[in-house]
OpenMM code with the backbone's topology and positions (N, CA, C; nanometers):
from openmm import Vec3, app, unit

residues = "UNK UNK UNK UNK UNK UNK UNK UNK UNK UNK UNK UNK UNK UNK UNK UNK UNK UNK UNK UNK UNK UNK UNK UNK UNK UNK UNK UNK UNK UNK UNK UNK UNK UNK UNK UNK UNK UNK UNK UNK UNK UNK UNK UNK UNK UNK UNK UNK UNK UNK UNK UNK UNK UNK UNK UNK UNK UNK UNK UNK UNK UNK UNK UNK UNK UNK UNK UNK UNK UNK UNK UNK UNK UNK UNK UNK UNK UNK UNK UNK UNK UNK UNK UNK UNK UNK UNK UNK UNK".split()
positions = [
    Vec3(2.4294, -2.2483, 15.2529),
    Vec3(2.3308, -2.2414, 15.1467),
    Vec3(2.3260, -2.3724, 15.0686),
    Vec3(2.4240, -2.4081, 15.0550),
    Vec3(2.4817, -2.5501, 14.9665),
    Vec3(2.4148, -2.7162, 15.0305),
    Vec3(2.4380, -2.6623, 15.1583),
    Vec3(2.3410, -2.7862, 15.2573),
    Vec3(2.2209, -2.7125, 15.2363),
    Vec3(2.1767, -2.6543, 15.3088),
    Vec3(2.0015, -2.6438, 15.2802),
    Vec3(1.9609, -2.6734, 15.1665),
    Vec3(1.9870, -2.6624, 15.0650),
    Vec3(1.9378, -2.6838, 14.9207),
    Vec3(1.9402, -2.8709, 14.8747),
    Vec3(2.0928, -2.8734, 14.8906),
    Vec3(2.0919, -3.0301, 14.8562),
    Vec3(1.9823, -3.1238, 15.0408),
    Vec3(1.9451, -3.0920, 15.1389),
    Vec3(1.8870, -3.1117, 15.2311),
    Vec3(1.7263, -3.0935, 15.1407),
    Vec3(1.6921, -2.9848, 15.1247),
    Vec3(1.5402, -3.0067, 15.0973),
    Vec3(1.5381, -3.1200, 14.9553),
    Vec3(1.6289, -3.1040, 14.8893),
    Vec3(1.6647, -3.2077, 14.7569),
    Vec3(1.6066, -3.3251, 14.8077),
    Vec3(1.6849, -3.3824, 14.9214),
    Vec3(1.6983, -3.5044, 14.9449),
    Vec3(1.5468, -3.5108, 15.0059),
    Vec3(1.4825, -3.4327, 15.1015),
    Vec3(1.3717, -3.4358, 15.1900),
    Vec3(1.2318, -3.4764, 15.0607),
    Vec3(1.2599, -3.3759, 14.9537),
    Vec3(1.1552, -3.3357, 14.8491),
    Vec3(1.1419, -3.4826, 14.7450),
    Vec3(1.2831, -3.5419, 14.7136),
    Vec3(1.2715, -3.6212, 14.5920),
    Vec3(1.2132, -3.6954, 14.6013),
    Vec3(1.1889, -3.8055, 14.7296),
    Vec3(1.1044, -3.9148, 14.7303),
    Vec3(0.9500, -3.9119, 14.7361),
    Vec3(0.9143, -3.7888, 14.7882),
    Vec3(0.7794, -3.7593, 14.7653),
    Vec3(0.7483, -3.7097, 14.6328),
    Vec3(0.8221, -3.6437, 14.5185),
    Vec3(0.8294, -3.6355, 14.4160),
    Vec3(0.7817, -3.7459, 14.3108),
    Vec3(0.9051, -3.8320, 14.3135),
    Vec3(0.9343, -3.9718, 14.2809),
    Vec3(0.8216, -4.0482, 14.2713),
    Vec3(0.7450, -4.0516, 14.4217),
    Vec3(0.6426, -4.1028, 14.4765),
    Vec3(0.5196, -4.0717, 14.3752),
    Vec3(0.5359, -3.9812, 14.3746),
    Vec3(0.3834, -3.8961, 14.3047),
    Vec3(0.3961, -3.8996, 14.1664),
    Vec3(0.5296, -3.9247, 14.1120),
    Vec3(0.5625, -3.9592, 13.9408),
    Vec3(0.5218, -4.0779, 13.9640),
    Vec3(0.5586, -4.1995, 14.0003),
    Vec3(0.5413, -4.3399, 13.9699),
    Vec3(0.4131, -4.3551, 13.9999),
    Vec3(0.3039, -4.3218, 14.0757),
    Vec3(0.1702, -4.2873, 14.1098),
    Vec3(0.0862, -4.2390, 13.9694),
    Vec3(0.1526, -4.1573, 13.9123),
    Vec3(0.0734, -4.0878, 13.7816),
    Vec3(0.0980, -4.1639, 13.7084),
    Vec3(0.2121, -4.2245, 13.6579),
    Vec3(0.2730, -4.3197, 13.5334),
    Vec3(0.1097, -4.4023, 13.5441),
    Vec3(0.0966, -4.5027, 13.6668),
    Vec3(0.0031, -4.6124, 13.6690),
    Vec3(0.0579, -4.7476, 13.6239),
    Vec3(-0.0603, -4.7987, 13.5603),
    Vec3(-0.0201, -4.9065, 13.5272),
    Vec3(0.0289, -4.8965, 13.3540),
    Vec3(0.0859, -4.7834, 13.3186),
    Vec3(0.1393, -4.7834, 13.1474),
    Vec3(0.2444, -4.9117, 13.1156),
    Vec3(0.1801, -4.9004, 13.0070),
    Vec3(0.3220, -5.0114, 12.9970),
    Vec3(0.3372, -5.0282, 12.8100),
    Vec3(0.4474, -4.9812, 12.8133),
    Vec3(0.5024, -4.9947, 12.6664),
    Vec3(0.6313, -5.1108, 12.6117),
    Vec3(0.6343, -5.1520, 12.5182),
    Vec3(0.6969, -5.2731, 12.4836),
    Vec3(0.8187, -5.1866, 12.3646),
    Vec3(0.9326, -5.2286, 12.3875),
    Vec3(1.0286, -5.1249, 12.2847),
    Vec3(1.1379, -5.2833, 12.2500),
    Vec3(1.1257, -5.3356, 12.1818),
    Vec3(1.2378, -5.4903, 12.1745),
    Vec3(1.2010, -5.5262, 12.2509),
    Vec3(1.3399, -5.5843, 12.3475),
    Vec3(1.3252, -5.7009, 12.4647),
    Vec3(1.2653, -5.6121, 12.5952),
    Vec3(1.2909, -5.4796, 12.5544),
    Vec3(1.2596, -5.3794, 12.7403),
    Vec3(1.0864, -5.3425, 12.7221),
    Vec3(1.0580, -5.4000, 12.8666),
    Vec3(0.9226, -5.3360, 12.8710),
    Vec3(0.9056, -5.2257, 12.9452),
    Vec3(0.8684, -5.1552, 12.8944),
    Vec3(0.9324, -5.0093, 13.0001),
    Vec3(0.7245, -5.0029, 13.0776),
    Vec3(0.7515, -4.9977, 13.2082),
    Vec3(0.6952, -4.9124, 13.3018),
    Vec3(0.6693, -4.8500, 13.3718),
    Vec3(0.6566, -4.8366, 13.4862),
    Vec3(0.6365, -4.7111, 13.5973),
    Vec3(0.8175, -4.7120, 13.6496),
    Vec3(0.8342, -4.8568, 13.6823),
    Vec3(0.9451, -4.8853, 13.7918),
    Vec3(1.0880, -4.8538, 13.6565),
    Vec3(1.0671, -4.8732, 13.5624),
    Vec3(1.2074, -4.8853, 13.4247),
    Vec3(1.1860, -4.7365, 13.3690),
    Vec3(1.1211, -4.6913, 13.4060),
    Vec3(1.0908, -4.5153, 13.3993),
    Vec3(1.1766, -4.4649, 13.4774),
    Vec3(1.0939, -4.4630, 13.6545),
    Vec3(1.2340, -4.4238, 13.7280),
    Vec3(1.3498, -4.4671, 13.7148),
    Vec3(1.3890, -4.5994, 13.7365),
    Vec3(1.5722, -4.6285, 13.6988),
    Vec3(1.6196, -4.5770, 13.6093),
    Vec3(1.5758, -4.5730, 13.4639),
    Vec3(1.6104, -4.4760, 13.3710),
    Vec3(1.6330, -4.3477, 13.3917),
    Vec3(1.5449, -4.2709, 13.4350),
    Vec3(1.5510, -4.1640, 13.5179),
    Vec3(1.6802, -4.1389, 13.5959),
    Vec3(1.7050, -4.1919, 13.7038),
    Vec3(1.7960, -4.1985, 13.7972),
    Vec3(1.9332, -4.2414, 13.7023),
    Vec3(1.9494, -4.3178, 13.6434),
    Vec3(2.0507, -4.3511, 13.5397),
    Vec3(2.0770, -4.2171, 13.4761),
    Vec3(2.0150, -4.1818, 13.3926),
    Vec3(2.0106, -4.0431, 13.3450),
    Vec3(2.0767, -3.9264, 13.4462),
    Vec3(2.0167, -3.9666, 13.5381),
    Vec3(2.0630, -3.8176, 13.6664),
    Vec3(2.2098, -3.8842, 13.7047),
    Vec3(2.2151, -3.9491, 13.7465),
    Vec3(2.3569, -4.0195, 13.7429),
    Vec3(2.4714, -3.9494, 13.6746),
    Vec3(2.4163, -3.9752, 13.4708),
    Vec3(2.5454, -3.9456, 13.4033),
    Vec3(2.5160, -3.8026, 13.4035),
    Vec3(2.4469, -3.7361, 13.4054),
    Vec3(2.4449, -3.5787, 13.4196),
    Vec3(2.5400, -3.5365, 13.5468),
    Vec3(2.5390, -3.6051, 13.6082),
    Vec3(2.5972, -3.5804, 13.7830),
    Vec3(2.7686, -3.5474, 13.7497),
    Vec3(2.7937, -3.7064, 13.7084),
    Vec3(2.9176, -3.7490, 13.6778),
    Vec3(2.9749, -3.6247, 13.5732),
    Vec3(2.9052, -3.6275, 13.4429),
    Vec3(2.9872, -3.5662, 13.3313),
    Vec3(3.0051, -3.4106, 13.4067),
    Vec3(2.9280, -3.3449, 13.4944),
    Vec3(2.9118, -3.2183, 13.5900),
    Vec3(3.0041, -3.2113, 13.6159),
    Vec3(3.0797, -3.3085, 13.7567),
    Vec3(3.1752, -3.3303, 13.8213),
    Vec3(3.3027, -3.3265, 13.7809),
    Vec3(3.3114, -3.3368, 13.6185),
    Vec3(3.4376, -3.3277, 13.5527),
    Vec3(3.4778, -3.2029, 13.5115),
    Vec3(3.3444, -3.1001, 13.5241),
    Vec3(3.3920, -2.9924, 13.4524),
    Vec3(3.4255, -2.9023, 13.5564),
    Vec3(3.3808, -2.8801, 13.7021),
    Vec3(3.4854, -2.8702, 13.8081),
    Vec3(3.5615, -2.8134, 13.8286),
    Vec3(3.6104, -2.7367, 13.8336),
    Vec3(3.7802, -2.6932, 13.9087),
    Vec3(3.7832, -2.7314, 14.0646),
    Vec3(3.8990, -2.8010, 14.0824),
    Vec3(3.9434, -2.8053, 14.2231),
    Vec3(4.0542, -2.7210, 14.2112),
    Vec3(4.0089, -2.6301, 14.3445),
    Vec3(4.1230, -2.4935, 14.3730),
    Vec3(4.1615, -2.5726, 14.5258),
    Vec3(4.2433, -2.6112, 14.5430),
    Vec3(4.2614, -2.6591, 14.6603),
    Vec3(4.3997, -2.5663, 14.7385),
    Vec3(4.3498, -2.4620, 14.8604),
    Vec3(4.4311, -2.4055, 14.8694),
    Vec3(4.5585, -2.4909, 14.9812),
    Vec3(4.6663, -2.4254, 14.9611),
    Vec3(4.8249, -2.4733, 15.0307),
    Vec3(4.7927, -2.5069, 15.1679),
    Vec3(4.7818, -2.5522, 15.2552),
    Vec3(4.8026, -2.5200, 15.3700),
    Vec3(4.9073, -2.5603, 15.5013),
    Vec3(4.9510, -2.4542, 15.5724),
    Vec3(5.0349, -2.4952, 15.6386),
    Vec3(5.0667, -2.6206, 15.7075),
    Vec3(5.1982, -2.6576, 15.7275),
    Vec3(5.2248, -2.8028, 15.8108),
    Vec3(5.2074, -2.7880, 15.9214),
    Vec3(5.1448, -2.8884, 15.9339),
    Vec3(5.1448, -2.8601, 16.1216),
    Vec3(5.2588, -2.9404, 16.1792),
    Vec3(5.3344, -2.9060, 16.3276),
    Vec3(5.4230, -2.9988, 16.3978),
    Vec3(5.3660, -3.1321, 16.3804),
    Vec3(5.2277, -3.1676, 16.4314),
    Vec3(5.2233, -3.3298, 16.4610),
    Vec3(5.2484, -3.3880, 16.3122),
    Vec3(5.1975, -3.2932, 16.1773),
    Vec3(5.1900, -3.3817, 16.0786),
    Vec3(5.3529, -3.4122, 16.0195),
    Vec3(5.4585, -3.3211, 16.0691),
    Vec3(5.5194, -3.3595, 16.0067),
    Vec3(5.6243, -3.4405, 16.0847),
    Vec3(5.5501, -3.4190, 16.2522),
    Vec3(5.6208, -3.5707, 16.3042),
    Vec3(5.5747, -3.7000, 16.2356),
    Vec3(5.4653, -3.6777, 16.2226),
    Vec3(5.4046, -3.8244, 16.1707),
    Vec3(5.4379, -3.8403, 16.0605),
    Vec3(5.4761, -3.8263, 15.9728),
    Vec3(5.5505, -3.8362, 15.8212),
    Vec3(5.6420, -3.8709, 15.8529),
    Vec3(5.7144, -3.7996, 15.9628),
    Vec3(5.8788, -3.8611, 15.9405),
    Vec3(5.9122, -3.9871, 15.9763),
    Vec3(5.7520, -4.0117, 16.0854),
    Vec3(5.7492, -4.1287, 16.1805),
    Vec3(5.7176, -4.2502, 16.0410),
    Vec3(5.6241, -4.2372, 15.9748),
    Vec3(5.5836, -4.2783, 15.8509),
    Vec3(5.6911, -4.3378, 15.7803),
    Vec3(5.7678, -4.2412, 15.7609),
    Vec3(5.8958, -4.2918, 15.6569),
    Vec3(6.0046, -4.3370, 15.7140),
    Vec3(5.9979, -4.3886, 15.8537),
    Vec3(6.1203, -4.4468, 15.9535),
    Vec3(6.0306, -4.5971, 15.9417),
    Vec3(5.9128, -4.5944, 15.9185),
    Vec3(5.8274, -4.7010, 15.9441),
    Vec3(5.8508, -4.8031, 15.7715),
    Vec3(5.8064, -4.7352, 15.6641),
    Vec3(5.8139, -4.7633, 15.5791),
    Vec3(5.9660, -4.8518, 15.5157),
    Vec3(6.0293, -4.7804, 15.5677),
    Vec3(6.1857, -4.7641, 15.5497),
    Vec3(6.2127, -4.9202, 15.6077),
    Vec3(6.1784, -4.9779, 15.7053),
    Vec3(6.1931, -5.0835, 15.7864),
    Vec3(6.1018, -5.2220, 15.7317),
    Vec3(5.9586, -5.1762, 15.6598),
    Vec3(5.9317, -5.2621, 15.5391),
    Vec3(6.0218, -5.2828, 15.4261),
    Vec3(6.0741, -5.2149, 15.3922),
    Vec3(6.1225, -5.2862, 15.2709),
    Vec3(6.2737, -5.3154, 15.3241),
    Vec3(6.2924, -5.2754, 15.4135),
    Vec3(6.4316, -5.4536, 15.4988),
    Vec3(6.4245, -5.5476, 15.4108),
] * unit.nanometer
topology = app.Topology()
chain = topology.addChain("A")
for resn in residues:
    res = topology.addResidue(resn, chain)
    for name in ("N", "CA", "C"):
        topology.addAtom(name, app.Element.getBySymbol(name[0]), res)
């Protein structure tokens, strides 16, 4: 469910996008040194979606469940730390 959704996301936004910066036109507003138009609309935009993303991501729980060792992994660890062990010689 989680792919299909973020999939049509991705399929949908640029034609979205497309059709916002299309309507904006040629506006153009002056605020100080930034002249904001069609193109400083979207980046703003996307900036915006950005820190919404990020500050999201923090609130999160990772449940990460235990899972068993397997033989190869814990040959390879041991192999790891016979290896390591011989760096610092």
């Amino acid at each position: 469910f989680f792919t299909v959704i973020t999939s049509l996301g991705l399929g949908f936004s640029p034609i979205a996008w497309g059709l916002i910066i299309d309507a904006i036109g040629e506006w153009q507003r002056a605020t100080g040194p930034l002249l904001w138009n069609r193109y400083t609309v979207f980046y703003f935009a996307v900036l915006a979606l950005l820190v919404v993303v990020i500050s999201a991501s923090f609130v999160l729980p990772e449940k990460a469940a235990p899972r068993p060792l397997d033989s190869r992994d814990t040959v390879f660890r041991a192999n790891l730390k016979r290896l390591l062990q011989l760096w610092q010689r």
